[in-house]
MIGUBA-488531 format. One record per residue (C-alpha): residue number from 1; x, y, z. Coordinates in nm, 3 decimals, decimal comma. Last residue first. Example, Ala and Ser with C-alpha at 12.3 -4.5 7.8 and 13.67 -1.06 7.14 Angstrom:
+-----+---------+---------+---------+
:   n :    east :   north :      up :
+-----+---------+---------+---------+
:   2 :   1,367 :  -0,106 :   0,714 :
:   1 :   1,230 :  -0,450 :   0,780 :
+-----+---------+---------+---------+
***
This chain:
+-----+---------+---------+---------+
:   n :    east :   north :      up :
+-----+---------+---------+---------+
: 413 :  -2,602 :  -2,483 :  -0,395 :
: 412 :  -2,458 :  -2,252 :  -0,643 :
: 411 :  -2,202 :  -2,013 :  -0,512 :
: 410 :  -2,181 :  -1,645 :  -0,497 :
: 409 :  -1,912 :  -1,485 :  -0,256 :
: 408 :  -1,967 :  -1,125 :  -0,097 :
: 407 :  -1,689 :  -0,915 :  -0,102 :
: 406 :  -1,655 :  -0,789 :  -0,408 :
: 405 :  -1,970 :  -0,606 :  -0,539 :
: 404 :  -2,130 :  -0,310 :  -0,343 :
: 403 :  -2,467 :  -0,364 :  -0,549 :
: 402 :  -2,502 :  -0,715 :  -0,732 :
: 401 :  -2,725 :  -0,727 :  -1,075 :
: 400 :  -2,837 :  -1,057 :  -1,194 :
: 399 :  -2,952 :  -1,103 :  -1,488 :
: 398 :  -3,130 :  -1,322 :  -1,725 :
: 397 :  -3,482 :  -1,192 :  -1,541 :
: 396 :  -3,371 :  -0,850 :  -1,732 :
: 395 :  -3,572 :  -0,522 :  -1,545 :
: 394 :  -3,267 :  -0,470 :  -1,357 :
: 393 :  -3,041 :  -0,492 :  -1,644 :
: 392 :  -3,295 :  -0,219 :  -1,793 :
: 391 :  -3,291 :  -0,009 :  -1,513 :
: 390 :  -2,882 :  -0,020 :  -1,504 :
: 389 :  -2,878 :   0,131 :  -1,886 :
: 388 :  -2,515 :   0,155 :  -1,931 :
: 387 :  -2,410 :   0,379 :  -2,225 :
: 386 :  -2,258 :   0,614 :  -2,040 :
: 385 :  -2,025 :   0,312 :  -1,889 :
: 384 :  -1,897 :   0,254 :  -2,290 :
: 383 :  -1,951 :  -0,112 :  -2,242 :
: 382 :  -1,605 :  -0,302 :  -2,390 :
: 381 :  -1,515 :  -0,676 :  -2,377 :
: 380 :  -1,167 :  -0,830 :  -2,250 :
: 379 :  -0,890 :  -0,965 :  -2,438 :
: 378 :  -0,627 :  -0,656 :  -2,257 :
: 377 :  -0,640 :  -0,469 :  -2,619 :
: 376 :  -0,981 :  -0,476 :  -2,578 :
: 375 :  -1,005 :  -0,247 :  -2,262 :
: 374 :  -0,699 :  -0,058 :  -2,349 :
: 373 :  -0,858 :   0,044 :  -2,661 :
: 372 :  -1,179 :   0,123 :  -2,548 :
: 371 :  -1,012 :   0,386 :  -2,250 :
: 370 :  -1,060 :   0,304 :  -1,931 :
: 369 :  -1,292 :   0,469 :  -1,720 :
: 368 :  -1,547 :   0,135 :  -1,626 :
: 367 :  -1,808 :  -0,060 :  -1,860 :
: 366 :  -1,564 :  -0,368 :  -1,847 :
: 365 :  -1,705 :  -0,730 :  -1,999 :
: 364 :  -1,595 :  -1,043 :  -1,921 :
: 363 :  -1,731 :  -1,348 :  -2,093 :
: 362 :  -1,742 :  -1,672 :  -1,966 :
: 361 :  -1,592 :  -2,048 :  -2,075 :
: 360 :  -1,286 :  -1,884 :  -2,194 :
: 359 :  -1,177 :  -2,049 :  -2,584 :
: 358 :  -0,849 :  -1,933 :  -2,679 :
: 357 :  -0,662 :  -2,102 :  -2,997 :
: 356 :  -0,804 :  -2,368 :  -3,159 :
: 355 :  -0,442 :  -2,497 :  -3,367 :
: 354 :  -0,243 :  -2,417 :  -3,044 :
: 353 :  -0,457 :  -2,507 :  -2,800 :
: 352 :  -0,634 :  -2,330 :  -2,516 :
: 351 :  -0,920 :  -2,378 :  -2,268 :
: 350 :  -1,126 :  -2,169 :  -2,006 :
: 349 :  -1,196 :  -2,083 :  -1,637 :
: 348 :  -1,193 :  -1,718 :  -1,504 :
: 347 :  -1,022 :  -1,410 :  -1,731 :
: 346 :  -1,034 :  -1,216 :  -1,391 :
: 345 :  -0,840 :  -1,483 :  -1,194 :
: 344 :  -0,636 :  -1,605 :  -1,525 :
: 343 :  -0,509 :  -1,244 :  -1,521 :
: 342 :  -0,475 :  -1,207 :  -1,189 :
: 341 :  -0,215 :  -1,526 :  -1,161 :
: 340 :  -0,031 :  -1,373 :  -1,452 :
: 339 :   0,052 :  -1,128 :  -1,277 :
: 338 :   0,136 :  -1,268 :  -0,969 :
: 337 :   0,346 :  -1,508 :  -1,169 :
: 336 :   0,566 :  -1,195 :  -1,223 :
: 335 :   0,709 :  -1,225 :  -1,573 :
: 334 :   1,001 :  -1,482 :  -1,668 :
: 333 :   0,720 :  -1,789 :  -1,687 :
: 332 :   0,584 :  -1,646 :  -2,014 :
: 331 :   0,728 :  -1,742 :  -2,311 :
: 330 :   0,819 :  -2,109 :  -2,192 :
: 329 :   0,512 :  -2,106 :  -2,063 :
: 328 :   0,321 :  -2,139 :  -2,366 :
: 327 :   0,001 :  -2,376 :  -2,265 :
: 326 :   0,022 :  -2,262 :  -1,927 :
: 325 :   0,007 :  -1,986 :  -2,009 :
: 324 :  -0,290 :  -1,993 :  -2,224 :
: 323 :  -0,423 :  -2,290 :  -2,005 :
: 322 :  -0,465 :  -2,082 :  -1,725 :
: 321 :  -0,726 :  -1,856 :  -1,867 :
: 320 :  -0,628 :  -1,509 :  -2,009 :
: 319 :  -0,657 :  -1,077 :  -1,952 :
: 318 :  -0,382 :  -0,901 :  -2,096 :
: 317 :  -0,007 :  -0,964 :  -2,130 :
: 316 :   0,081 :  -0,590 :  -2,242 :
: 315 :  -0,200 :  -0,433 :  -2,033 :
: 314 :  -0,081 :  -0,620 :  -1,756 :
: 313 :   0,248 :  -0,489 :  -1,751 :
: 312 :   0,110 :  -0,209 :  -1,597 :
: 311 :   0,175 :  -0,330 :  -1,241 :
: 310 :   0,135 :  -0,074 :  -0,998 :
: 309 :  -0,171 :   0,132 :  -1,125 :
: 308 :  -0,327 :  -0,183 :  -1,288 :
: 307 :  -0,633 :  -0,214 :  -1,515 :
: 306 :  -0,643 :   0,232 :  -1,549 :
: 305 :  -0,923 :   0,479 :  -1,509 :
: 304 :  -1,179 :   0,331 :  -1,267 :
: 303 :  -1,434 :   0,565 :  -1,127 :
: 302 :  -1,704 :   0,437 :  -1,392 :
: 301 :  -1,678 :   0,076 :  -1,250 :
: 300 :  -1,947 :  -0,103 :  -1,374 :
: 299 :  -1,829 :  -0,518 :  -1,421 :
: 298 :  -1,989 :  -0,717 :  -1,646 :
: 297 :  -1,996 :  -1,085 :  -1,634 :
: 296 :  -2,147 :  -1,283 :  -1,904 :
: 295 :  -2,258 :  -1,620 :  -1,985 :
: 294 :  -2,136 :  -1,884 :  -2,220 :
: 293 :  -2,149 :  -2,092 :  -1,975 :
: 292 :  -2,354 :  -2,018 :  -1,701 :
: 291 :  -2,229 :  -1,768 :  -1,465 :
: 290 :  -2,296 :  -1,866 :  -1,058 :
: 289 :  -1,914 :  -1,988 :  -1,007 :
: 288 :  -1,830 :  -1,673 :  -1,167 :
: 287 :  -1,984 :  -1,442 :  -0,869 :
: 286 :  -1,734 :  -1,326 :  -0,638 :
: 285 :  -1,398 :  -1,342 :  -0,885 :
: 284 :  -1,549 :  -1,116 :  -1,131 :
: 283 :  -1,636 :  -0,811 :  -0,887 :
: 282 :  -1,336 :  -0,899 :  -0,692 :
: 281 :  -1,173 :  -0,795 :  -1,008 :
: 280 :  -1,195 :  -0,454 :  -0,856 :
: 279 :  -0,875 :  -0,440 :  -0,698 :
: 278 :  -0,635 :  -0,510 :  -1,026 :
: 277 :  -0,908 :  -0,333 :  -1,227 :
: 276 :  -0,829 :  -0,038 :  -1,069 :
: 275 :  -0,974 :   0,233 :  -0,787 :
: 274 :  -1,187 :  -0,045 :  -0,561 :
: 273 :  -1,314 :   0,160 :  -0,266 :
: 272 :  -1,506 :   0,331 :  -0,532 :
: 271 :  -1,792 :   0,062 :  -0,514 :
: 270 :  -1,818 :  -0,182 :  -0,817 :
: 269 :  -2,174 :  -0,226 :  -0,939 :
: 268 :  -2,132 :  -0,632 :  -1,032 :
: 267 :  -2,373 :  -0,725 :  -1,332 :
: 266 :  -2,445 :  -1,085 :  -1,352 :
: 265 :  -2,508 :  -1,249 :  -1,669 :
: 264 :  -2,657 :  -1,588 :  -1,782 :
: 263 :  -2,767 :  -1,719 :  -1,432 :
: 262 :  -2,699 :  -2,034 :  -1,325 :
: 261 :  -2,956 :  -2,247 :  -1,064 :
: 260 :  -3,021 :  -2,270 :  -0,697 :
: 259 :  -2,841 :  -1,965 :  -0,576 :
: 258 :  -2,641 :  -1,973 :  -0,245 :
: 257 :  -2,468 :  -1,677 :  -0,101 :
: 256 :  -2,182 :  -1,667 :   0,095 :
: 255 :  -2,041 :  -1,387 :   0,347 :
: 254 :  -2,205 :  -1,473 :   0,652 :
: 253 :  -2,224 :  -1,824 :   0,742 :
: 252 :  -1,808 :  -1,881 :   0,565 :
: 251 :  -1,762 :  -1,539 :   0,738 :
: 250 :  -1,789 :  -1,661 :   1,066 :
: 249 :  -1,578 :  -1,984 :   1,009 :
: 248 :  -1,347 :  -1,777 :   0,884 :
: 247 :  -1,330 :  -1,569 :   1,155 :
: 246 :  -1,288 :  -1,847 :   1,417 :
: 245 :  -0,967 :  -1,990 :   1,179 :
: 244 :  -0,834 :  -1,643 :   1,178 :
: 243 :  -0,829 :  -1,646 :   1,518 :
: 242 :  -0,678 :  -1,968 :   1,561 :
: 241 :  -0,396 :  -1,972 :   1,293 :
: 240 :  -0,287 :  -1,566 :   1,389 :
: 239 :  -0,287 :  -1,635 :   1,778 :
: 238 :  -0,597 :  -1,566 :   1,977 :
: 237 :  -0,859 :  -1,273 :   1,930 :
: 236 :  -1,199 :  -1,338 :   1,721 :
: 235 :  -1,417 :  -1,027 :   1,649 :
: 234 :  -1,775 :  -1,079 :   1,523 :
: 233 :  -2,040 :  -0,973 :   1,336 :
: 232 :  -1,895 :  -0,576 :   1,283 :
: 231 :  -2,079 :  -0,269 :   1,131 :
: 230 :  -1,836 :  -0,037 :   0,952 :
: 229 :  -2,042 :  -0,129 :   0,606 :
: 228 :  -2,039 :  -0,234 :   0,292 :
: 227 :  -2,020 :  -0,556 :   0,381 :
: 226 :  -2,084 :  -0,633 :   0,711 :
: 225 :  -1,750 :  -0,730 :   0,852 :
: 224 :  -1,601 :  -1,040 :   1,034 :
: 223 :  -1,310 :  -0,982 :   1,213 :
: 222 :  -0,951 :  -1,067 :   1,328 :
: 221 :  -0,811 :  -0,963 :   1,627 :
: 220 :  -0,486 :  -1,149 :   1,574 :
: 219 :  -0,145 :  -1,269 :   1,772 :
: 218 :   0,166 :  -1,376 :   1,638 :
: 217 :   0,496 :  -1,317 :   1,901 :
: 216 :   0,767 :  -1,186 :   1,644 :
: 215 :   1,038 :  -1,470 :   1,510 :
: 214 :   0,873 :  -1,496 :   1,181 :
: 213 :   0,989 :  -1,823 :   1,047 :
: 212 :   0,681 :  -2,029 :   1,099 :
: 211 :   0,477 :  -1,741 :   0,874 :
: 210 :   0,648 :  -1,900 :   0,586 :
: 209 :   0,480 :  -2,232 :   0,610 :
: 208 :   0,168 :  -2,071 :   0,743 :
: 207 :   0,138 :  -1,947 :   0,395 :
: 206 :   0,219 :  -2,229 :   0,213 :
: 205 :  -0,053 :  -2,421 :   0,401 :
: 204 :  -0,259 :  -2,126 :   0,342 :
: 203 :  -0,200 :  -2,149 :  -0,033 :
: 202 :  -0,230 :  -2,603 :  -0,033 :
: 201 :  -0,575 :  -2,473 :   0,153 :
: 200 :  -0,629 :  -2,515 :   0,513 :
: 199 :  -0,987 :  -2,499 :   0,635 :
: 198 :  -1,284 :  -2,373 :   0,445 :
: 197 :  -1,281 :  -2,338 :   0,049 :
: 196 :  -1,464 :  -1,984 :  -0,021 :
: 195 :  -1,268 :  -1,932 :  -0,340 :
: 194 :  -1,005 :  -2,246 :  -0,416 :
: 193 :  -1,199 :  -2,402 :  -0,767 :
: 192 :  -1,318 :  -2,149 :  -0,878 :
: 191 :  -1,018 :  -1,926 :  -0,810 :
: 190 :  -0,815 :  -2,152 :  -0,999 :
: 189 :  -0,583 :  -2,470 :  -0,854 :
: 188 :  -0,307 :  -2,316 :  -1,044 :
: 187 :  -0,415 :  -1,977 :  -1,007 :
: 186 :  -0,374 :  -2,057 :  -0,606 :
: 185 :  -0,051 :  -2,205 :  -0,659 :
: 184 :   0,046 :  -1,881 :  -0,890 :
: 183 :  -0,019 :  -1,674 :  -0,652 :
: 182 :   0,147 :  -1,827 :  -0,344 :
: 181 :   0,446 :  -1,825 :  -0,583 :
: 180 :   0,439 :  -1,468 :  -0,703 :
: 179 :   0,367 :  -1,368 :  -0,357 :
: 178 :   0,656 :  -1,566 :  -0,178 :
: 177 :   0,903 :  -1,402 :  -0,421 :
: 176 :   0,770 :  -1,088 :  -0,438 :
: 175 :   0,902 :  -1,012 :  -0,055 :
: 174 :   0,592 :  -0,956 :   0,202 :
: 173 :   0,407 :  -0,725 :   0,384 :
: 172 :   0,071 :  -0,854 :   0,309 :
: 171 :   0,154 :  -1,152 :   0,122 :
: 170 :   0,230 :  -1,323 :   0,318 :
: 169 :   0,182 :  -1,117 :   0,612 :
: 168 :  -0,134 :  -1,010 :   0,646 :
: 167 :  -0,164 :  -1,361 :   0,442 :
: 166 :  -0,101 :  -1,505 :   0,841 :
: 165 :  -0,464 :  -1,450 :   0,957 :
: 164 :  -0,706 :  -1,292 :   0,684 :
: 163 :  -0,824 :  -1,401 :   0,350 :
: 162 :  -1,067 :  -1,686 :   0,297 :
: 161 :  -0,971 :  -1,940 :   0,068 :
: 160 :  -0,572 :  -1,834 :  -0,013 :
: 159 :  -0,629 :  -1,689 :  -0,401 :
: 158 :  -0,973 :  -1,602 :  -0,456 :
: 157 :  -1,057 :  -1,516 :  -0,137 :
: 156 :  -1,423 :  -1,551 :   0,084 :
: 155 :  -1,368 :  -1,295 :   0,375 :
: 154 :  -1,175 :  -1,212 :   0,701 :
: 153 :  -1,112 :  -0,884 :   0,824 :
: 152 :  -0,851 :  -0,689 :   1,021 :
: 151 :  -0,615 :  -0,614 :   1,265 :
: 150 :  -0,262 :  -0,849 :   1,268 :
: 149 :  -0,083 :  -0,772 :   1,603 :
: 148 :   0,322 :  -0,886 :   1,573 :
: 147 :   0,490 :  -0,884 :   1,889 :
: 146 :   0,854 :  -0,803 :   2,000 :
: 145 :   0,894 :  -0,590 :   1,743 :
: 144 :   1,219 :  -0,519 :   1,449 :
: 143 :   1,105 :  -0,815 :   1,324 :
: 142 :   0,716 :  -0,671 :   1,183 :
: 141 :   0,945 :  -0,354 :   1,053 :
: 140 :   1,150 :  -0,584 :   0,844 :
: 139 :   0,923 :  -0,649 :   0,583 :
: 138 :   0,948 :  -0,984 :   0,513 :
: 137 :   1,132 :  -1,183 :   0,272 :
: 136 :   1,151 :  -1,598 :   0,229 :
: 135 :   1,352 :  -1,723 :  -0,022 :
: 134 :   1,106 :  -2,029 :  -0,219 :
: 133 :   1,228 :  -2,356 :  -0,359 :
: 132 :   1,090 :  -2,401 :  -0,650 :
: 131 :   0,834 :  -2,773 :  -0,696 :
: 130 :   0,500 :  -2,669 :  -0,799 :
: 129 :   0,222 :  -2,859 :  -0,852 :
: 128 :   0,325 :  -3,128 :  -0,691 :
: 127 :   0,091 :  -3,193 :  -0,409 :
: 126 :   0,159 :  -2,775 :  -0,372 :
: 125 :   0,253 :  -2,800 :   0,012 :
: 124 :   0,447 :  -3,106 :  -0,045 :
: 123 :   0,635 :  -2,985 :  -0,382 :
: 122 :   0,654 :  -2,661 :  -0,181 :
: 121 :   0,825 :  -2,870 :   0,093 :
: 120 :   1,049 :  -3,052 :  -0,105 :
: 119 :   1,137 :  -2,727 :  -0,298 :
: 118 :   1,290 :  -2,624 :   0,078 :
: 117 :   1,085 :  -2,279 :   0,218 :
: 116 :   1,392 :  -2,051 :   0,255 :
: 115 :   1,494 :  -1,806 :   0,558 :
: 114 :   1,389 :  -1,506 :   0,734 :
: 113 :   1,515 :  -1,215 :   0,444 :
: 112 :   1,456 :  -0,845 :   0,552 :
: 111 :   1,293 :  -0,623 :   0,334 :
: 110 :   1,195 :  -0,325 :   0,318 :
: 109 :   1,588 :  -0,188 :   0,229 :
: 108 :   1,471 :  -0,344 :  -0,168 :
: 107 :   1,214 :  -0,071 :  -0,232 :
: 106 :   0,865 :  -0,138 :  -0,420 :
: 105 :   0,718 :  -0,308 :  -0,161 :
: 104 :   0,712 :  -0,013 :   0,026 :
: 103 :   0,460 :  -0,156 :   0,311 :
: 102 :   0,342 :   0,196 :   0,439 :
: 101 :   0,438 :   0,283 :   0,779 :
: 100 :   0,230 :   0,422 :   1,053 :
:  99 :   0,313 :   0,628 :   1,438 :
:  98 :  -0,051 :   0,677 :   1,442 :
:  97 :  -0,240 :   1,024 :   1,354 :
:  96 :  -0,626 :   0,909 :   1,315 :
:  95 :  -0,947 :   0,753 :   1,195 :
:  94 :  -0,657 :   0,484 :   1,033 :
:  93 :  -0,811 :   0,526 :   0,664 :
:  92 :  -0,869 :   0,883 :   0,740 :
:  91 :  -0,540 :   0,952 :   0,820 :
:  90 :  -0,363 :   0,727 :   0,601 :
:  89 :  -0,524 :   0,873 :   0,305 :
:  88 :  -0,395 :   1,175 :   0,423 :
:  87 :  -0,057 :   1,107 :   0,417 :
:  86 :  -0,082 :   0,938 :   0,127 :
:  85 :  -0,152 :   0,521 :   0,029 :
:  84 :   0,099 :   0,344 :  -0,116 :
:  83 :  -0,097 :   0,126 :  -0,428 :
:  82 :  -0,137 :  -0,256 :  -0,388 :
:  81 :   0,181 :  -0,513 :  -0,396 :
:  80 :   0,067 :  -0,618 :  -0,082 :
:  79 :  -0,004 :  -0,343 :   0,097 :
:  78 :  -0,030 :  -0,451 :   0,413 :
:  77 :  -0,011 :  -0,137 :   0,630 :
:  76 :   0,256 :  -0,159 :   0,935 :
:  75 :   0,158 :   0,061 :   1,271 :
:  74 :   0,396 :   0,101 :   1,527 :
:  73 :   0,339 :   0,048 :   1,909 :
:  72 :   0,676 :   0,090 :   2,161 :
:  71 :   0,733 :  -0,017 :   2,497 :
:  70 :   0,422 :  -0,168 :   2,562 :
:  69 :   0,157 :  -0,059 :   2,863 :
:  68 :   0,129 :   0,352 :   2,863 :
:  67 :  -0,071 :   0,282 :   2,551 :
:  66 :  -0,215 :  -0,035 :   2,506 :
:  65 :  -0,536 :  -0,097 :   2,575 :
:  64 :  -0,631 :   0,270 :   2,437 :
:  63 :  -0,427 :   0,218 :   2,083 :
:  62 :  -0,610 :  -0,131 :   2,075 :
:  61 :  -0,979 :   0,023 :   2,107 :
:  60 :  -0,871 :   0,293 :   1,903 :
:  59 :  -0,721 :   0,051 :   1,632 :
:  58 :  -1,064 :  -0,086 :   1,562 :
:  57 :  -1,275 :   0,182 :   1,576 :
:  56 :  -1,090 :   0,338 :   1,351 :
:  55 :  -1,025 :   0,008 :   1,127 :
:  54 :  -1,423 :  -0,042 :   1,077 :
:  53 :  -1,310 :  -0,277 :   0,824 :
:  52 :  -1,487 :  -0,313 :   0,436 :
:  51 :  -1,189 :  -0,382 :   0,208 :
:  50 :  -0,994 :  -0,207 :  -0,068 :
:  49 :  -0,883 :   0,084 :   0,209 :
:  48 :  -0,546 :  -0,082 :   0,324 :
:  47 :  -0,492 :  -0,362 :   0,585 :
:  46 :  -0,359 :  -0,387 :   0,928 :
:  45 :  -0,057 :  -0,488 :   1,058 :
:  44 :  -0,007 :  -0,367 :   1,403 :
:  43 :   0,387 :  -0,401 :   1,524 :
:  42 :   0,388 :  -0,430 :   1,941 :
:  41 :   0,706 :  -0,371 :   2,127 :
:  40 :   0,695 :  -0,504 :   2,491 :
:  39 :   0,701 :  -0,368 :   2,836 :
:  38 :   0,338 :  -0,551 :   2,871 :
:  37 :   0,240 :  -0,734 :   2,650 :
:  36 :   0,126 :  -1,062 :   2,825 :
:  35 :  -0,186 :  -1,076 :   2,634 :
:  34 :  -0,432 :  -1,059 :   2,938 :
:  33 :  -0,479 :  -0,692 :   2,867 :
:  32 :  -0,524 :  -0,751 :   2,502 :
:  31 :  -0,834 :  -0,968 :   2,572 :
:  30 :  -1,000 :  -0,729 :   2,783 :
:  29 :  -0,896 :  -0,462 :   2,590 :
:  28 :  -1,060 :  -0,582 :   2,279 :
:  27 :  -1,313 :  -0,703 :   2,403 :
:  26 :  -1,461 :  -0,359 :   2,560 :
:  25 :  -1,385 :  -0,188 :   2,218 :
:  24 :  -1,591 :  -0,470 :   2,040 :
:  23 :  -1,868 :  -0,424 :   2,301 :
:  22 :  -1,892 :  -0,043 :   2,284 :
:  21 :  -1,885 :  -0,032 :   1,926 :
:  20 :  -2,191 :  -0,297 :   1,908 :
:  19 :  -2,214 :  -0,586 :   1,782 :
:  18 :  -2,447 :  -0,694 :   1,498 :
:  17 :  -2,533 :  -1,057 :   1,530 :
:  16 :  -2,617 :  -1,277 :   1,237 :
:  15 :  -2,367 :  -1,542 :   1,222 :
:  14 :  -2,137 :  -1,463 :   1,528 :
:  13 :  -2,047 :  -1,275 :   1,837 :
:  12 :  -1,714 :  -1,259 :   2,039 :
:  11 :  -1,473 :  -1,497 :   1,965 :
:  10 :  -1,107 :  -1,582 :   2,230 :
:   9 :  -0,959 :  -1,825 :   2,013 :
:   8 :  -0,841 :  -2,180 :   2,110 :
:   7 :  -0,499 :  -2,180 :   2,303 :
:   6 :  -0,263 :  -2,457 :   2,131 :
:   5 :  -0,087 :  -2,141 :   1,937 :
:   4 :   0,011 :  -1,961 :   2,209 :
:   3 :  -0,112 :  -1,659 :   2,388 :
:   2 :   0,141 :  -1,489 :   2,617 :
:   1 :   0,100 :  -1,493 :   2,967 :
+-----+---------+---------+---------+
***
């Protein structure tokens, strides 16, 4: 029997627990044999390297439940609008040869259009923030399957809440018209204010909205990772609403950490799974509700080179608040509003006015690759990274310095 959407998720450990490989791979195929997927095509959607997954272990297990059992099992990554990732890449990233696709976002024949979300509904969705009607693309490798598997973790996110569930699809493998508007909703309500937010956010409701017109079977094994690590809390299996809601539940215990008062800077040491600044603005996003005004958040990424490998338009629109665009939309609401969603994500909370001008409410400085004038021409401050005395920040009771930044959300209590 297939699972349906009124069945609660299937969850196996929690807060605190460290499974072990042979107990995730065990639950897996227990739960995927009672999936009723046999003689069917199954698409796996799983994400790329910029977050913490045991994915080899992972899409073993569900290779080895599966194999000699469905017709057909394909392999989908969720790009996003994130980098393709090589031959090799994929290798290593998947712990082996799969029958895989990249999400080309960047080609047209991807995609294959499911329908419209009404402007009535956004208007609903949004409570009025926005009110476009939305086409609805997906790539068409997830309905080309009978089934749709997402794989893959759940944490704190700046845009949706907590990521996982349905955003494998929007806007993991989706059109750019659904990811420009999710986007801009969530940049809308501001990172601050949506990061970490249980439940279902106006972004997950729009989300789920377009996720009702895949005609695939939806079913998850979503997890909660150790940071930093291949080391799993728990798995959760169901449909894609129920498991991720189990995950996020998880990760709400797991991946949040409370600090009585402000600090006035917090270093994030970026790990190299984040290769631009469109990826390792997690480093930003995970710790401004924690900056005191006027404070400072510097992120040390010497691997990073560039702000954006796909989109370099943000070095021409730089780094801003909401208000700024907000402010002039009229020049600005013909670019990508995922664009200018990360740049008021990195850029954080702030004001704007015509006679005043720019005021941001924290500072963001980059100590990464990129050259000084790049840096600064994108409204953001310069470190040269050779400069960067870590020992000292250490030393500095004014600051707070994060290893393996990004994942883990800091809040005040």
């Amino acid at each position: 029997m297939t699972v349906t959407e009124a069945q609660p998720a299937a969850v196996l450990g929690g807060p605190g627990q460290v499974l072990a490989e042979e107990e995730v791979s065990a639950f897996i195929h227990e739960q995927l044999a009672g999936a009723g997927l046999d003689g069917r095509s199954v698409c796996v959607i799983v994400p790329d390297a910029t977050r913490s997954c045991p994915l080899p272990l992972l899409l073993s297990a569900v290779r080895g439940a599966l194999t000699g059992r469905v017709s057909r099992l394909t392999v989908l990554v969720a790009l996003g609008t994130h980098a393709e990732m090589s031959a090799a890449e994929l290798t290593s990233h998947l712990g082996g040869d799969y029958d895989v696709i990249n999400h080309e976002w960047w080609k047209e024949e991807t995609f294959t259009t499911l329908g419209t979300i009404s402007a009535a509904k956004v208007s609903e969705i949004s409570g009025g923030l926005l009110t476009e009607e939305v086409p609805v693309r997906l790539n068409r490798a997830v309905v080309e399957h009978d089934v749709a598997l997402v794989v893959g973790p759940v944490f704190p996110h700046e845009v949706v809440g907590f990521s996982g569930g349905n955003k494998y699809f929007f806007p993991g493998v989706a059109g750019q018209e659904v990811i420009d508007l999710s986007h801009w909703l969530g940049a809308l309500i501001t990172s601050a204010g949506i990061i970490g937010t249980p439940g279902i956010t106006p972004v997950r409701a729009l989300i789920n909205e377009a996720a009702a017109l895949i005609p695939a079977d939806k079913l998850a094994l979503s997890v909660v990772a150790q940071s930093g690590s291949n080391a799993l809390h728990a798995v959760a299996f169901g449909d894609t609403a129920s498991s991720w809601q189990a995950a996020a539940q998880v990760s709400a215990q797991t991946h949040v950490r409370y600090l009585d008062q402000p600090v006035r800077r917090v270093v994030s040491l970026m790990p190299s799974r984040y290769q631009d600044i469109w990826t390792a603005a997690k480093g930003f996003y995970k710790v401004e509700p924690i900056v005191a005004d006027g404070g400072e958040v510097i992120l040390y990424a010497p691997h990073v080179t560039r702000l954006a490998a796909t989109h370099p338009e943000i070095e021409q629109i730089g780094y801003h608040c909401r208000d700024y665009f907000l402010g002039q939309w009229d020049e600005f609401r013909s670019m990508h509003w995922g664009v200018l969603a990360h740049s008021t994500h990195l850029r954080g909370a702030g004001t704007w006015d015509p006679v005043d001008g720019e005021r941001c409410r924290v500072d963001v400085t980059l100590a990464t690759g990129i050259p000084e004038e790049v840096v600064r021409g994108a409204n953001l401050g310069y470190l040269d990274p050779a400069e960067f005395d870590l020992a000292q920040y250490e030393r500095d009771p004014d600051t707070l310095v994060i290893p393996n930044a990004g994942e883990i959300l800091h809040r005040l209590r």
